[in-house]
C-alpha positions as CSV (number, residue, x, y, z in Angstrom):
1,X,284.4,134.9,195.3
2,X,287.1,134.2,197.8
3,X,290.8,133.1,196.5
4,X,293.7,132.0,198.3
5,X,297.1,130.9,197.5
6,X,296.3,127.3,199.3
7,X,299.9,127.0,200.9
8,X,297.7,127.6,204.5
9,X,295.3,124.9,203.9
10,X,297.8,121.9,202.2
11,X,300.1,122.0,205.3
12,X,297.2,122.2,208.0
13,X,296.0,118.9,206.4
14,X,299.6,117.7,206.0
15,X,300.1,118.6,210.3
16,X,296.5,117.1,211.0
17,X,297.6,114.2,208.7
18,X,300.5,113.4,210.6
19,X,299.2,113.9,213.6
20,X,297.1,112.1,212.8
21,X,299.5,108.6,212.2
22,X,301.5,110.0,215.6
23,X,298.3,109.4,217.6
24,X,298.0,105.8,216.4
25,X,301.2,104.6,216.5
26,X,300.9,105.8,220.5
27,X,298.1,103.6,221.3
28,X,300.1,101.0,221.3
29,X,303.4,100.7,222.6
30,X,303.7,97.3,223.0
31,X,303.8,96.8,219.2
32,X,306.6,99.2,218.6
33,X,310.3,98.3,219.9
34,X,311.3,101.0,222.3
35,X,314.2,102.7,219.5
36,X,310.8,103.1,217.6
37,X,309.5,105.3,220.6
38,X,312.4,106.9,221.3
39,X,312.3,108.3,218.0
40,X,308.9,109.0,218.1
41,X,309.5,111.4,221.3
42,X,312.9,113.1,220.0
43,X,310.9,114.0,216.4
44,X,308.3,115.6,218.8
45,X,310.3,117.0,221.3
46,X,313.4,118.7,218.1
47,X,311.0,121.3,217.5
48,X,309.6,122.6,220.7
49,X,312.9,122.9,221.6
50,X,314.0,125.0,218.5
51,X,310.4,127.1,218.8
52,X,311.6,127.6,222.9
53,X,314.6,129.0,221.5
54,X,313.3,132.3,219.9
55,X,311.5,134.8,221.5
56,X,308.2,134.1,218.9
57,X,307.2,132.7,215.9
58,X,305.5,134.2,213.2
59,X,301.8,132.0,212.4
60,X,299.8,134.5,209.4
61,X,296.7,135.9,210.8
62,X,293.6,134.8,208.7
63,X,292.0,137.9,206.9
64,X,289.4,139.7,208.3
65,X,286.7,139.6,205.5
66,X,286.9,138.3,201.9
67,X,290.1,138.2,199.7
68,X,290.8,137.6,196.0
69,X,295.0,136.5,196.8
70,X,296.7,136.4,199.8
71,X,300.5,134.9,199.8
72,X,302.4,135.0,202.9
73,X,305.1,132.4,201.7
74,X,305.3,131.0,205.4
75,X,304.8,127.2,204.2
76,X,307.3,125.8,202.4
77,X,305.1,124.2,199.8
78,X,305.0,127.8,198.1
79,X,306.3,126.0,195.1
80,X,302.9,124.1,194.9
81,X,301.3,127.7,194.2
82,X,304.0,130.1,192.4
83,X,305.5,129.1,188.8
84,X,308.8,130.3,187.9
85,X,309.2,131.4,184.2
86,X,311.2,129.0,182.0
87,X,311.3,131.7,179.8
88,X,314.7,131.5,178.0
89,X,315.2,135.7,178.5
90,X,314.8,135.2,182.0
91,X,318.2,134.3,184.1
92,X,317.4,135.0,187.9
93,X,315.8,132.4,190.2
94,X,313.3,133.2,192.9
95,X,313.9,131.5,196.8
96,X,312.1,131.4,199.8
97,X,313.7,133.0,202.3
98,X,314.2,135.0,206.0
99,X,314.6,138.3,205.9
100,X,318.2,139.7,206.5
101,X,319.3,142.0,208.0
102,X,317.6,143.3,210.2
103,X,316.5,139.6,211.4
104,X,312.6,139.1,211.1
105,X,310.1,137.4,213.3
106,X,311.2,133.0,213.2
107,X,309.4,131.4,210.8
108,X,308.4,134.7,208.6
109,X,309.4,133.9,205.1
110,X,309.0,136.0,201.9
111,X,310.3,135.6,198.2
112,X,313.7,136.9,197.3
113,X,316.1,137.5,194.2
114,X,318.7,135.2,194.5
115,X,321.2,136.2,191.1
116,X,322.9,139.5,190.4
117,X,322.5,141.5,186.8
118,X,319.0,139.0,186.2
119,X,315.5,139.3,184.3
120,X,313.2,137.7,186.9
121,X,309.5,136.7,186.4
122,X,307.3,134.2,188.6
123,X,303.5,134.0,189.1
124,X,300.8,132.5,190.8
125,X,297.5,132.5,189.3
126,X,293.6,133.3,190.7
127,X,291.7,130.3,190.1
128,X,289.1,130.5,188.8
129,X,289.9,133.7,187.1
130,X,287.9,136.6,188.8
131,X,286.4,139.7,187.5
132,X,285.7,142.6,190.3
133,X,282.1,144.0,190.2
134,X,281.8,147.5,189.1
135,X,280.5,148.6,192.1
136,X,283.7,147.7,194.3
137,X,287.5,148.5,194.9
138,X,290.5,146.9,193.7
139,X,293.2,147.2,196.8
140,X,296.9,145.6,196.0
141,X,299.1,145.4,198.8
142,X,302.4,143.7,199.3
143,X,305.5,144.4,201.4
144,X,308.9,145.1,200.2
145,X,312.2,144.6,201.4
146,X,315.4,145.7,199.7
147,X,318.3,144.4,202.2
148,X,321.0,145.2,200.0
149,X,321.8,148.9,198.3
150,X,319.8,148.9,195.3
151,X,322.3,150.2,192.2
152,X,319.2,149.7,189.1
153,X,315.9,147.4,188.9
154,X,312.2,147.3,190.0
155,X,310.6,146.3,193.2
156,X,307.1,146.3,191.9
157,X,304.1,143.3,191.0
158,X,301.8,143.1,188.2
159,X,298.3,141.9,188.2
160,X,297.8,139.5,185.4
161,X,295.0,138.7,183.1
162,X,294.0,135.0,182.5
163,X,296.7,133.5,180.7
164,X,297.3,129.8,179.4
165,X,301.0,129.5,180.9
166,X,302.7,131.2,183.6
167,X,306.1,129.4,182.8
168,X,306.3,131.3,179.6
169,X,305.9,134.5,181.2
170,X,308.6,137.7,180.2
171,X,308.6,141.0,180.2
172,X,306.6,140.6,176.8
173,X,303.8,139.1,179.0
174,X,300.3,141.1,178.8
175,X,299.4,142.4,182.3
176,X,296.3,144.8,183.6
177,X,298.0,146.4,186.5
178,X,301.8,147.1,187.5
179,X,302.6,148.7,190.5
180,X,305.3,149.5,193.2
181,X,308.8,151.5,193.1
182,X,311.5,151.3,190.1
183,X,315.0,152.7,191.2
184,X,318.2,153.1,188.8
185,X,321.0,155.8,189.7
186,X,319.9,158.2,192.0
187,X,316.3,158.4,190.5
188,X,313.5,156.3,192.5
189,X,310.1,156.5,192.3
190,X,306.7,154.6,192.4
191,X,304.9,153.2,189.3
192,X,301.4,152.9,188.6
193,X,300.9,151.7,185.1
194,X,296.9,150.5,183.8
195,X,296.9,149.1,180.3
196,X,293.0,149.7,178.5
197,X,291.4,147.9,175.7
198,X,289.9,150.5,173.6
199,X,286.2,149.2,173.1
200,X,286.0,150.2,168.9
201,X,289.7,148.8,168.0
202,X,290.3,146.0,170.3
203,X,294.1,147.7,171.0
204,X,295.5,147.6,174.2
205,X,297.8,150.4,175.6
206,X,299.5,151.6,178.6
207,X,298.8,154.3,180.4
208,X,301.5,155.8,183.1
209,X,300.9,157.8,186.1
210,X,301.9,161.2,184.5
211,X,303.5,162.6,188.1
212,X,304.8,159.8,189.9
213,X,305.4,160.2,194.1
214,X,309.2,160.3,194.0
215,X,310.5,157.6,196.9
216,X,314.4,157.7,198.8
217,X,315.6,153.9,198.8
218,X,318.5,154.9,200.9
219,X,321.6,153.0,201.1
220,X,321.7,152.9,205.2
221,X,317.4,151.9,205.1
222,X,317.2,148.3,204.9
223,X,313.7,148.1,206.3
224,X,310.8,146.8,204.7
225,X,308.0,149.0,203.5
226,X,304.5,148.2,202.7
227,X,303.1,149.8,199.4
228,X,299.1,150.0,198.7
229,X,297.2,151.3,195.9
230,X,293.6,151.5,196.1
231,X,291.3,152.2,192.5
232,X,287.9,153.0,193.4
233,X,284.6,152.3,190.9
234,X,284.4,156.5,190.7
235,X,287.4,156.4,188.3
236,X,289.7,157.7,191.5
237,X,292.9,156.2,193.2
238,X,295.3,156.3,196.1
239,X,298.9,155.0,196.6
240,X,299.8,154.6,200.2
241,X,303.5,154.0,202.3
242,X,303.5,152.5,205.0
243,X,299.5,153.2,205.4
244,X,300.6,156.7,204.8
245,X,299.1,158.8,201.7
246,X,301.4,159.3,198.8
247,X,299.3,160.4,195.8
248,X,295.6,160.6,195.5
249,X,294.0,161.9,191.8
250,X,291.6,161.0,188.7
251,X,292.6,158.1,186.3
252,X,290.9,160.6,183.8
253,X,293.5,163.4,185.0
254,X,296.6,161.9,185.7
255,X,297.8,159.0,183.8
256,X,299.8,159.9,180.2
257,X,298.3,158.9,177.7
258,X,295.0,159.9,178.5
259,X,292.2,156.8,178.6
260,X,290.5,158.5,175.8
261,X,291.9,158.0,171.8
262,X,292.3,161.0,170.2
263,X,289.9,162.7,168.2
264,X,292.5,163.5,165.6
265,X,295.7,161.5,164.1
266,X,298.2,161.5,161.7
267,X,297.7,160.2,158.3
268,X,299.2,157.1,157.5
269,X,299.0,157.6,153.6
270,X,300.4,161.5,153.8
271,X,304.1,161.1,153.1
272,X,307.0,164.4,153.5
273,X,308.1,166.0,150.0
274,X,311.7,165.4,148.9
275,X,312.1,169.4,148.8
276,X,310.7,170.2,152.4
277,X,313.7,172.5,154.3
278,X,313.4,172.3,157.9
279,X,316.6,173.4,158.7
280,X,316.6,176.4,160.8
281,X,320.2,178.1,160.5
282,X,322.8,177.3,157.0
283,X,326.1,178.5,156.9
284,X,326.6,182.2,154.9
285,X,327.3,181.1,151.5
286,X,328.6,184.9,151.0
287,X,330.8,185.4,153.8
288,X,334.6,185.2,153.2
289,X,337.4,184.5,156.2
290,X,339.0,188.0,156.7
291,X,342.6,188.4,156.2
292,X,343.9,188.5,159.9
293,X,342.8,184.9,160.5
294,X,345.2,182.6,160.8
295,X,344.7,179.1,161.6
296,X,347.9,177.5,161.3
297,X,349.7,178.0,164.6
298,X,349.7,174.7,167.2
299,X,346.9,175.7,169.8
300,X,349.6,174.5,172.9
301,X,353.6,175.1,172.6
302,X,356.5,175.1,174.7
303,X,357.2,178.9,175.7
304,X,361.1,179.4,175.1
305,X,363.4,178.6,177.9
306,X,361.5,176.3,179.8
307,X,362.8,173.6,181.3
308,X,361.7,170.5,183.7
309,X,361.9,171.5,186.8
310,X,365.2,169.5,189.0
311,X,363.2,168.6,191.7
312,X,360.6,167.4,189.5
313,X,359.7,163.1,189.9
314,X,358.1,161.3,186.7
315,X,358.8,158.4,188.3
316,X,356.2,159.3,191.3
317,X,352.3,159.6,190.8
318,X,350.6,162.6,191.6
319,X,347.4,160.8,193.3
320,X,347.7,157.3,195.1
321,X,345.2,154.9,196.3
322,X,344.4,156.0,199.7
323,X,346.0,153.6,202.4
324,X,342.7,153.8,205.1
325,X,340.2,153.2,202.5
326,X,339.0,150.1,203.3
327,X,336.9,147.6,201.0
328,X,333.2,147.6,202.7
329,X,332.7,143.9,204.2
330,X,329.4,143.4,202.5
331,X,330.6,144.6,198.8
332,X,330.0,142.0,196.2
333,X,331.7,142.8,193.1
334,X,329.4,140.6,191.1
335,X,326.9,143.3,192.5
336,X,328.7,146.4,193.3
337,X,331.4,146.6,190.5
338,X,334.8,146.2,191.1
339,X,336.1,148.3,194.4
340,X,338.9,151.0,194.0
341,X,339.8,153.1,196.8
342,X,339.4,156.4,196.6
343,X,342.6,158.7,195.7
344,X,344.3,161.0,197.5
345,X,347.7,163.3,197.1
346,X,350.7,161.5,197.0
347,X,352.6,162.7,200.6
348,X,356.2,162.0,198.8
349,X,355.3,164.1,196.3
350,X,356.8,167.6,196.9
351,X,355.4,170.8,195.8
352,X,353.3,168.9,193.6
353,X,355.9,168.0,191.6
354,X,355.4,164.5,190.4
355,X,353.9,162.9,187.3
356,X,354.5,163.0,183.6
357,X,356.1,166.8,183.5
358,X,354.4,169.1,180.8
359,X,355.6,172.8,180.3
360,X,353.3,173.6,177.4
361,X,351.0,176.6,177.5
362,X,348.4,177.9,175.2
363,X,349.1,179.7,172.4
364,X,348.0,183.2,172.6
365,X,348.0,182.9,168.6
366,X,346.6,179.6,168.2
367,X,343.3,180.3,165.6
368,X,340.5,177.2,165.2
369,X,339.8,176.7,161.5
370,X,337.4,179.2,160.0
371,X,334.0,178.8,159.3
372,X,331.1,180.5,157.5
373,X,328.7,182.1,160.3
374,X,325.4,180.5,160.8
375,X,322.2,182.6,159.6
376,X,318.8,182.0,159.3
377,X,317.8,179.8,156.7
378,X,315.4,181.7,154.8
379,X,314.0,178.6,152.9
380,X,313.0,177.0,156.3
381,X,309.5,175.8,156.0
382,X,309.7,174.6,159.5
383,X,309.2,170.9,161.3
384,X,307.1,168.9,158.9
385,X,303.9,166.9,160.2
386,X,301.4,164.6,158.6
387,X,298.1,166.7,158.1
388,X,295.6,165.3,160.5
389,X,292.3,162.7,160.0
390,X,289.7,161.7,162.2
391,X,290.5,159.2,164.2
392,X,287.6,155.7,163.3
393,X,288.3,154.8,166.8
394,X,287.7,157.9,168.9
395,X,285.2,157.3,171.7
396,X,284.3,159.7,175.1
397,X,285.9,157.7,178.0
398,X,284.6,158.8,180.9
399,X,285.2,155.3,182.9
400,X,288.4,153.3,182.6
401,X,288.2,151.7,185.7
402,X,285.3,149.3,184.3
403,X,287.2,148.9,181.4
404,X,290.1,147.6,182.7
405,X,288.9,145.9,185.7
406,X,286.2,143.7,183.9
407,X,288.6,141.9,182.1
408,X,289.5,138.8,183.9
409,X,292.3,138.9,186.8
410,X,294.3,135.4,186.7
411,X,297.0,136.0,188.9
412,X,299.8,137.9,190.4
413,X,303.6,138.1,189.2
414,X,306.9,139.4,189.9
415,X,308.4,140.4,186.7
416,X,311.4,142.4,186.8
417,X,315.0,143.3,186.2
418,X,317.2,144.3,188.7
419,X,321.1,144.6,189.6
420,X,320.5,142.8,192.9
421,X,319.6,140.0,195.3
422,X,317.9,140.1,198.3
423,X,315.2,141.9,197.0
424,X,312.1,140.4,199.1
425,X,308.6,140.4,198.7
426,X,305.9,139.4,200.5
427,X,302.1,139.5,202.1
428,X,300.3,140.1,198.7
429,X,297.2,141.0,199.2
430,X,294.8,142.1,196.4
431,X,291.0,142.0,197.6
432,X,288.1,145.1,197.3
433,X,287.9,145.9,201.2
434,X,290.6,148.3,202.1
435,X,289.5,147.3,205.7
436,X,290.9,144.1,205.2
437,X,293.6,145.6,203.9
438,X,294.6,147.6,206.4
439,X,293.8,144.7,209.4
440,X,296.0,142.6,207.8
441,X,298.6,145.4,207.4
């Protein structure tokens, strides 16, 4: 019951391999001119002297018990386990890359958005398929690193069911499990989303963490954070940052809609009545506009005598783009918009008088048209609803864990939309030890 991504294993056999062919070409000098050996020693010697260079390198720690997916994307044969989505709705590319800034560890790699304004979507899938027993945890865990100011898009994975073709995958794909944080504007907060087959119909539907922990992706905090959500067999979860507890609760209390169909539901077949009123207020059919009104003066006009001031410059603009506003070195306008300083008051401009000159003022006599007063409308029969059936497919659901988690898990995927690059992810973990979790944390 314990799945890898199998970058670890295919380049220790590719080292050993070549090692390997190194050892038996030395045994015998003699056979090889010496530009042979002199190559032999620089290709040996290149990288201990690039490794001597940094202060450490980064080598993944085997877990500490047993794993369903681990991906660390320290090898560069990644490609061998992750399929990007030839989708034709998705437009951003996936690389391997360091993280930057701050500088990570040499030789610590993790998966990054690479276009601006893109629909993303990779995957690599658990084979063979696994299903978790009912009597233990499901614990995803990943790390996640936004190294430029997130403006709008997702920084969260999805656990997948088993599915046929990962290079079809879209934001139409089925998933089981979504999780991590989802910023646009100055909203952020952390998603946890379970879709559930109901047992009677066969439907699947999602069901959202009614109160989500609300998380600050600050502009100045470009370090990575580790996110961890743990579902437990008792129908319970926890969501964790940076090993710290964000949000603990019931899967029967907290997600929207609840797990169980409702016992009630609209008829399909009951339709509204042409003559059903739900308008609250109607104009007064009986009121008349009193005499007094008058609604034909301008609403702005030029009192008499006034004049443009002398001093007065149309050819000068009030506000000007302010001379020690300097574009930020790191904006990308592909990214960030296009940059405008911000404005301040024009210093030729004297006594603020500059601009387009406009002397109106309102019209103390200025009326807006008349209009019948609103009253109550006392036909209103109020917001019409279809009566109510009950509902074939109502069951008690007093476990959704099971129900979700023992439908087969196929693999993990990135599927998102954001405004960014640099937008890296990596040591995905999913196993049903937190222990292991937290070790490898």
């Amino acid at each position: 019951d314990i799945h890898v991504a199998g970058n670890r294993e295919r380049h220790l056999q590719a080292t050993t391999s070549t090692r390997t062919r190194t050892r038996t070409r030395m045994k015998s000098p003699s056979s090889s001119p010496p530009s042979s050996l002199l190559f032999i020693f620089l290709s040996l010697l290149l990288p201990l002297l690039l490794v001597s260079s940094v202060s450490c390198v980064y080598i993944p720690p085997p877990p500490s018990g047993p794993i369903y997916f681990l991906e660390t994307f320290t090898y560069p044969n990644w490609t061998d386990t992750w399929v990007q989505s030839h989708n034709t709705s998705i437009t951003g590319t996936f690389v391997r890359s360091n993280p930057t800034p701050p500088k990570g560890i040499f030789n610590d790699f993790g998966l990054v958005t690479s276009t601006p304004n893109a629909p993303y979507a990779i995957a690599a899938p658990i084979s063979p398929p696994i299903i978790v027993p009912k009597d233990k945890w499901l614990v995803v865990q990943y790390e996640l690193h936004i190294q430029r100011n997130l403006q709008c898009g997702g920084g969260y994975i999805k656990i997948l069911p088993e599915i046929e073709d990962f290079s079809a995958l879209s934001s139409a794909s089925p998933y089981l499990i979504m999780f991590g944080p989802d910023k646009c504007g100055e909203s952020s907060k952390l998603h946890f989303i379970m879709r559930y087959k109901n047992r009677l119909s066969g439907e699947w539907t999602e069901h959202h963490l009614l109160s989500r922990p609300m998380i600050r992706l600050a502009k100045d905090d470009k370090k990575p954070h580790l996110y961890s959500l743990v579902i437990r067999p008792d129908n319970t979860y926890t969501i964790e940052i940076d090993m710290r507890e964000a949000k603990t609760g019931s899967l029967l209390q907290d997600m929207e809609p609840p797990f169980a169909p409702p016992k009630m539901i609209d008829d399909l077949t009951d339709e509204r009545p042409e003559d059903w009123d739900d308008r609250e207020e109607v104009r007064d059919t009986k009121a008349t506009m009193p005499d007094w009104w008058d609604d034909s003066h301008e609403q702005y006009v030029l009192p008499l005598g006034a004049r443009k001031p002398a001093a007065w410059r149309e050819d000068l603009d009030f506000l000007v783009p302010d001379p020690g506003d300097a574009r930020p070195a790191d904006w990308v306008e592909d990214e960030d918009g296009i940059w405008e300083p911000k404005m301040i008051h024009n210093p030729a401009c004297v006594a603020n008088q500059c601009g387009k000159w406009d002397g109106r003022k309102r019209n103390p006599k200025w009326m807006p048209p008349w209009e019948p007063p609103m009253i109550p409308n006392p036909s209103y029969q109020g917001v019409w609803r279809p009566r109510q059936v009950p509902n074939p497919h109502y069951y008690e659901e007093q476990d959704p864990y099971t129900g979700t988690m023992q439908q087969k898990i196929g693999g993990v995927a990135v599927e998102l939309f954001t405004t960014n690059r640099g937008i890296l992810f990596d040591n995905i973990l999913v196993t049903s030890d937190k222990e292991v979790a937290n070790d490898y944390a």
